[in-house]
C-alpha positions in Angstrom: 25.3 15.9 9.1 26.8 16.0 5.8 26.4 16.5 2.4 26.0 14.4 -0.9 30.3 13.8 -1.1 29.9 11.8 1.8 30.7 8.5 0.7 32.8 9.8 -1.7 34.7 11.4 1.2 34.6 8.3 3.1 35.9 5.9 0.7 38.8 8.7 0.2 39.8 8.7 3.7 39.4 4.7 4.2 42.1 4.7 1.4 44.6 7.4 2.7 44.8 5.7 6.0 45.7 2.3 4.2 48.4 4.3 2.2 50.1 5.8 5.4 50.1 2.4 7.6 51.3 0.0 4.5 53.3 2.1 2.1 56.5 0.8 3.9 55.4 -2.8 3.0 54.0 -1.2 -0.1 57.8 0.0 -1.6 56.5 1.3 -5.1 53.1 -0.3 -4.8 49.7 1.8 -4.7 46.5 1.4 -3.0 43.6 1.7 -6.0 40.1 2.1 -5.9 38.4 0.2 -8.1 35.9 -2.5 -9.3 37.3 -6.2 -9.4 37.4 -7.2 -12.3 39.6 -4.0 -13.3 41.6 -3.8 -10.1 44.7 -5.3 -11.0 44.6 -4.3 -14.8 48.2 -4.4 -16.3 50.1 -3.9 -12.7 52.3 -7.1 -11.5 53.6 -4.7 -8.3 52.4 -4.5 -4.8 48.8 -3.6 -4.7 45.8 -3.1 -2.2 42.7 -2.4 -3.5 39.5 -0.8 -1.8 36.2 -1.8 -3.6 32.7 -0.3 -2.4 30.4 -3.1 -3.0 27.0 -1.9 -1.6 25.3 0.6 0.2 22.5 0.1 1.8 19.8 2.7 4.5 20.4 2.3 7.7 17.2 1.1 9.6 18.2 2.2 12.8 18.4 5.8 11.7 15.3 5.4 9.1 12.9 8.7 9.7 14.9 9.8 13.1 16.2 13.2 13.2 19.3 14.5 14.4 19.4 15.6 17.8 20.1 19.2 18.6 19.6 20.4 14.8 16.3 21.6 14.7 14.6 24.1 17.0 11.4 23.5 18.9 8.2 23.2 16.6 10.0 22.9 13.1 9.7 20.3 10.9 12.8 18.6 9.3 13.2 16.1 6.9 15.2 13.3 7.8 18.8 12.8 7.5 19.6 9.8 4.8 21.7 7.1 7.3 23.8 4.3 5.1 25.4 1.5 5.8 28.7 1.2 3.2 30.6 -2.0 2.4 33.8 -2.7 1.3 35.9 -5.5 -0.1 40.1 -4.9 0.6 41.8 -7.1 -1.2 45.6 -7.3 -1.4 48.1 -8.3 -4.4 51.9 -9.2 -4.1 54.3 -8.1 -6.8 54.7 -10.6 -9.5 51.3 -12.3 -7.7 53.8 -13.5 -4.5 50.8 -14.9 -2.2 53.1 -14.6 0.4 53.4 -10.9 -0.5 49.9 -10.6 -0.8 49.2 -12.3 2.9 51.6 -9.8 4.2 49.8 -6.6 3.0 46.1 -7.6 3.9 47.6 -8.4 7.2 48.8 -5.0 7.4 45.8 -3.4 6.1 43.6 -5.2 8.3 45.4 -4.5 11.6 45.6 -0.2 10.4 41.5 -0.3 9.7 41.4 -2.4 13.4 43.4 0.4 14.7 41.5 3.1 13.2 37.9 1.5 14.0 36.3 5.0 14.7 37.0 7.7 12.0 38.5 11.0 13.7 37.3 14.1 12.1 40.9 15.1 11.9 41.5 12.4 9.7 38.6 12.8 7.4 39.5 16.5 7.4 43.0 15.8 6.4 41.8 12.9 3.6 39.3 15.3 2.3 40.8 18.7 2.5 44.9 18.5 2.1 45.0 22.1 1.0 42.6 24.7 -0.1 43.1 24.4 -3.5 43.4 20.9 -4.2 41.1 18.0 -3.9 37.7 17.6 -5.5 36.2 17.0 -2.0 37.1 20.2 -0.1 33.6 20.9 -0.2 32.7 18.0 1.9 31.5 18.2 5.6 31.9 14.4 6.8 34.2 15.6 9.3 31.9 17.9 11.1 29.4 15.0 11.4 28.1 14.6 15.1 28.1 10.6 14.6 30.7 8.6 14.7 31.6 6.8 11.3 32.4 2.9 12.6 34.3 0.1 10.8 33.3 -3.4 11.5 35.7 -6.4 10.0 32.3 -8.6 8.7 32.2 -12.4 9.6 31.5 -13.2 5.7 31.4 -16.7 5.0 33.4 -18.6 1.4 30.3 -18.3 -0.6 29.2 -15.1 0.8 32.6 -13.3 -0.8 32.6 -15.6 -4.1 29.0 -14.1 -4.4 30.3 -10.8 -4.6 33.7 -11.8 -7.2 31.2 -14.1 -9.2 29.5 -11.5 -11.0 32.7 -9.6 -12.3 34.0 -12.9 -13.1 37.3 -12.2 -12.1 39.9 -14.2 -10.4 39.4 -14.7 -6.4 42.0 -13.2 -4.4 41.7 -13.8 -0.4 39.6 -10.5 1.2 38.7 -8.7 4.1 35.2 -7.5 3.8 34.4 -4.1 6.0 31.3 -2.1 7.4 31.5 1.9 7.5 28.5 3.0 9.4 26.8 5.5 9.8 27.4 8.0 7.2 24.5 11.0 7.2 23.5 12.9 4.1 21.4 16.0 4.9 18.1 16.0 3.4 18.0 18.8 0.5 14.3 20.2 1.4 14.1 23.4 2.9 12.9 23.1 6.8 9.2 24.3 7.5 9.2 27.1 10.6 5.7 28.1 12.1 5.0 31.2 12.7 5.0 31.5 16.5 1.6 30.8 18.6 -0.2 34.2 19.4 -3.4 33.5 20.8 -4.3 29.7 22.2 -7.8 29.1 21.2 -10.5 31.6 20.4 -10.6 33.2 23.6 -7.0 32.6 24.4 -7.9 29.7 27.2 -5.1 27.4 26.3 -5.9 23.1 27.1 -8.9 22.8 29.0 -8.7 19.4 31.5 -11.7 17.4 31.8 -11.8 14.7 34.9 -14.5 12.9 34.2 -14.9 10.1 31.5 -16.5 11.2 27.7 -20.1 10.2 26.9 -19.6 6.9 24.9 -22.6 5.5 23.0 -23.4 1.6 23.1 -26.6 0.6 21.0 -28.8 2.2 18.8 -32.5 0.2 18.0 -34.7 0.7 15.5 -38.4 -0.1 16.1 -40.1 -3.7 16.3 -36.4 -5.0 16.1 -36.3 -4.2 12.2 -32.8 -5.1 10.8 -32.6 -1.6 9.2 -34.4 2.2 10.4 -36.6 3.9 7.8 -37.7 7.3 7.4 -40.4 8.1 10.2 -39.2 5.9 12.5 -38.1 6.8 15.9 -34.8 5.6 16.9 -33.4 4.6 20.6 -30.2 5.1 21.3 -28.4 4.5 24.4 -25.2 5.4 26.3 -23.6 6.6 28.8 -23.3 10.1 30.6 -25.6 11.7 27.5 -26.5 15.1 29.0 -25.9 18.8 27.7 -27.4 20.2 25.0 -27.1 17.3 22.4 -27.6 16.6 18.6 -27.9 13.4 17.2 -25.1 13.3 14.2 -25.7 10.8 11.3 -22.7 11.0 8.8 -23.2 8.7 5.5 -20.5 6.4 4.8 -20.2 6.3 0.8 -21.3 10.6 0.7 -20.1 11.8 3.9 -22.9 14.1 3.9 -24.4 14.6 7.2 -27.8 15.4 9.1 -28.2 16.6 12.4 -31.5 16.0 14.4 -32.7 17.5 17.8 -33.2 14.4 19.8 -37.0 14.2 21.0 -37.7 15.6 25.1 -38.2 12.2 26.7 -34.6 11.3 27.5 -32.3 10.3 30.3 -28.9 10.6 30.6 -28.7 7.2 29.4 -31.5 7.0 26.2 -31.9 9.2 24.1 -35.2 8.7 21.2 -34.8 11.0 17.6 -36.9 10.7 14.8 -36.2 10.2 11.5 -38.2 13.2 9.7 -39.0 12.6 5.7 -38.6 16.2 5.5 -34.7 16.2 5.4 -32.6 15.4 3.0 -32.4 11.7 3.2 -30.7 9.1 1.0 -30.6 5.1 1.8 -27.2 3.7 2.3 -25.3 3.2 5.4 -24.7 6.0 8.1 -22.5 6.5 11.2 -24.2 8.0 14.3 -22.8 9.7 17.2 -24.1 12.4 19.7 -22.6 15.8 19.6 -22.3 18.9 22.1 -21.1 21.9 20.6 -21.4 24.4 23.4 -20.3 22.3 26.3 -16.3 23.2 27.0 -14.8 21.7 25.4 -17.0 20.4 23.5 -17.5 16.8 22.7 -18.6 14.3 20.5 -19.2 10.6 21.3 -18.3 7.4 19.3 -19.7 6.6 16.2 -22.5 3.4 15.8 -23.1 2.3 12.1 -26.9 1.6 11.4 -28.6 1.1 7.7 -31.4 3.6 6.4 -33.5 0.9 4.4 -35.4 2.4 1.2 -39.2 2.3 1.9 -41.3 0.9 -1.1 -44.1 3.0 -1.1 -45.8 1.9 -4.7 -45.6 -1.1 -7.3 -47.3 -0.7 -10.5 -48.7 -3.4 -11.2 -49.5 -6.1 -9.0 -50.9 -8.4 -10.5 -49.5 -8.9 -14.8 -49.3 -11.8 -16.9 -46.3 -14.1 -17.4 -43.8 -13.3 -19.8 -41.5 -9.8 -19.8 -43.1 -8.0 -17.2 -42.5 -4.1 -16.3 -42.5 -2.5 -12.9 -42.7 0.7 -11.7 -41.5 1.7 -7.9 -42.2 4.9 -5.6 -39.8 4.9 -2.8 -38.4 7.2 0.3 -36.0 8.7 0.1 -36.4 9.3 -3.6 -33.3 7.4 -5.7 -30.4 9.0 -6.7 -28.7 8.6 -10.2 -25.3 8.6 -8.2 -27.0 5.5 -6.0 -26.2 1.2 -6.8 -30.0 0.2 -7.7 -31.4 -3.1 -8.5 -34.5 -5.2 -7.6 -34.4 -8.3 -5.9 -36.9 -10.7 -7.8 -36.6 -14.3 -7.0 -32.9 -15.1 -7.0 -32.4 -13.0 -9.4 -31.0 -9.5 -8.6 -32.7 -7.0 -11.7 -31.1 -3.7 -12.8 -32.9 -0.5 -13.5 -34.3 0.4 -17.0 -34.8 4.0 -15.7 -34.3 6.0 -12.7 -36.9 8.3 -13.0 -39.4 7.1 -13.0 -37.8 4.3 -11.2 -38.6 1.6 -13.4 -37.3 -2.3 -13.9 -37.9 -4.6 -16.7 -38.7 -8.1 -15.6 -37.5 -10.9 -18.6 -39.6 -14.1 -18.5 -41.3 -13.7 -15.5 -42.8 -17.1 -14.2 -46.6 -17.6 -13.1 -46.3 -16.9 -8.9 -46.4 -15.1 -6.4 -43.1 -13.2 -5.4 -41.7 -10.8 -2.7 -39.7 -8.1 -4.2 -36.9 -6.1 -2.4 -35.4 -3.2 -3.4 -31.8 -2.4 -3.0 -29.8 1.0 -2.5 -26.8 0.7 -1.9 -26.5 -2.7 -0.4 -29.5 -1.7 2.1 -32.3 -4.1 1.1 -36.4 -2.6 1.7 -38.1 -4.8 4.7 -40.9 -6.5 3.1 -42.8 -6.9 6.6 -45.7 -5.7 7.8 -44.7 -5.4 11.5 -48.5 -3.9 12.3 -50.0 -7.7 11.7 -49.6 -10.6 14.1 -47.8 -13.0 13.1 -45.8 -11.2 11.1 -46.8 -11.3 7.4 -45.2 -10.2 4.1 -46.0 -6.3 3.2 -48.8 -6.6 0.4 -47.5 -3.7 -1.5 -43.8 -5.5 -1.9 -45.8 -8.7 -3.5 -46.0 -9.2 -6.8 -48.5 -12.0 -8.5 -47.6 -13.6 -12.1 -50.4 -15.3 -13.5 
């Protein structure tokens, strides 16, 4: 690769080789570098002109290393690959057209005979002696790739684009492609320290045949549409044997809880209840099934299911219409870090207080309503599942007289 001088150092050695293969036609003339609109400045001799119009990354060579520059298990930041454009455009002496057709001509044919840079060229562009030249510190000629020029199939109005904006006068052009030209990423590479032991006990990759235990459904009780604490949860798979836990992962806390699954399983259901006694919170939760002392060990696919809060209390019941004020017992308990609200009617009811959990009711209308209460978009069931048919939970109605 090479370093920052690069295009510097190729637009240096695109312009000696036009030098050496026109300066017969040239006589006294020069071959310039410069922008358009100050190429031809005071000068009425015999004139090319090499004018670097854009550069653009290279997406074939975007975040793809160099081959045979790193060593195994290093980490290299990618070479910068560009793409360079240039505009050659010829003048005759005293503005002779004729002139002018007879030096692109030339120019054109040396750049179509020198379509692949030689690093002996660049070298000699870059580096005529050791003490001269600005860009003997350049390394484009030790470059493994090739630097290519392409003669580009520009249309009228694609090259008056590009003399438009210096809003000089046109002159007949050859536009060119130099590609690919490699600038070495300044980061230092990162080297690991070489591997020792692999694994704790030094085992190395451990090959498994047969296919992982994958999880397919989990089911609360009576079909409920979310689980709630001290309910007992089936879950069912495939190939679930070994010594398992049951692994639920919350979604907005990424805490996690791990449960023994209860001893009336198969290798395809498993049953775990959901104790009170741990540390709970309503929301939504991943589950998958764990074995940490199989080998390797594994862990299955995750399910989502919803932990629904449980209303446990509503004080009062019964009130009388106008602003009315309830207070809620629930499990798990609510968290000040939690989204709250009560569903009351259409109308969705923020918390006055959190503890206790408490919501004011404005203009409450004679009737009889079903509350819900929401934690984190997981809404309380208001069903008594024990009655048949299924009736409305009598604790999670509310009467306005």
């Amino acid at each position: 690769m090479s370093n920052a001088l690069a295009i510097a150092a190729t637009t240096t050695t695109l312009r000696s080789l036009l030098f050496q293969g026109v300066r017969n036609e040239l006589g006294s003339g020069s071959v310039t570098v410069r922008p358009l609109d100050k190429a031809r400045g005071n000068n009425d001799g015999n004139q090319i002109n090499l004018f670097l119009y854009h550069t653009a990354v290279s997406s074939a060579w975007r975040n793809m290393d160099m081959p045979h520059q790193g060593k195994t298990g290093e980490t290299r930041p990618f070479p910068l690959g560009l793409e360079l454009y240039y505009l050659v455009t010829a003048y005759g002496e005293n503005d002779n057209d004729i002139q002018s057709h007879r030096l692109l001509g030339q120019a054109i044919s040396v750049l179509h005979d020198h379509a692949i840079l030689s690093p002996a060229e660049i070298e000699l562009a870059t580096r005529p002696t050791e003490a001269d030249s600005a860009l003997f510190s350049s390394d484009l000629h030790q470059q493994i790739e090739r630097i290519r020029l392409v003669l580009l199939k520009l249309s009228f109005d694609e090259i008056s684009q590009i003399w438009r904006p210096f809003q000089a006068q046109y002159r007949i052009s050859a536009a060119y492609q130099a590609s690919i030209v490699l600038i070495e990423s300044g980061l230092p590479v990162k080297t690991p320290l070489p591997v020792l032991r692999r694994g704790s006990e030094d085992r190395g990759a451990i090959a498994v045949a047969s296919l992982p235990p994958t999880l397919l459904e989990i089911s609360p009780p009576n079909r409920k549409p979310s689980a709630e604490l001290g309910d007992i949860l089936v879950i069912r798979g495939d190939r679930l044997e070994g010594d398992l836990t049951v692994r639920f992962r919350s979604v907005l806390s990424d805490a996690e809880i791990e449960i023994a699954p209860l001893s009336d399983r198969t290798i395809n259901e498993l049953r775990v209840q959901l104790s009170e006694a741990l540390d709970w919170m309503s929301g939504l939760y991943t589950v998958s099934v764990v074995d940490r002392a199989a080998i390797p060990g594994w862990a299955t696919n995750d399910l989502p299911i919803a932990l629904a809060p449980k209303v446990i209390t509503v004080d009062p019941l019964t009130a009388p219409s106008g602003d009315v004020t309830l207070t809620l017992t629930c499990s798990p308990e609510v968290r000040s870090t939690q989204r709250i609200s009560l569903l009351w009617g259409d109308r969705e009811i923020p918390p006055e207080s959190i503890s206790p959990l408490r919501f004011r009711i404005p203009n409450a209308q004679p009737g009889n309503y079903v509350i819900r209460l929401r934690v984190d978009r997981v809404d309380s069931i208001p069903v008594n599942f024990g009655a048949r048919p299924l009736q409305f939970a009598e604790n999670q109605m509310v009467r306005i007289t």
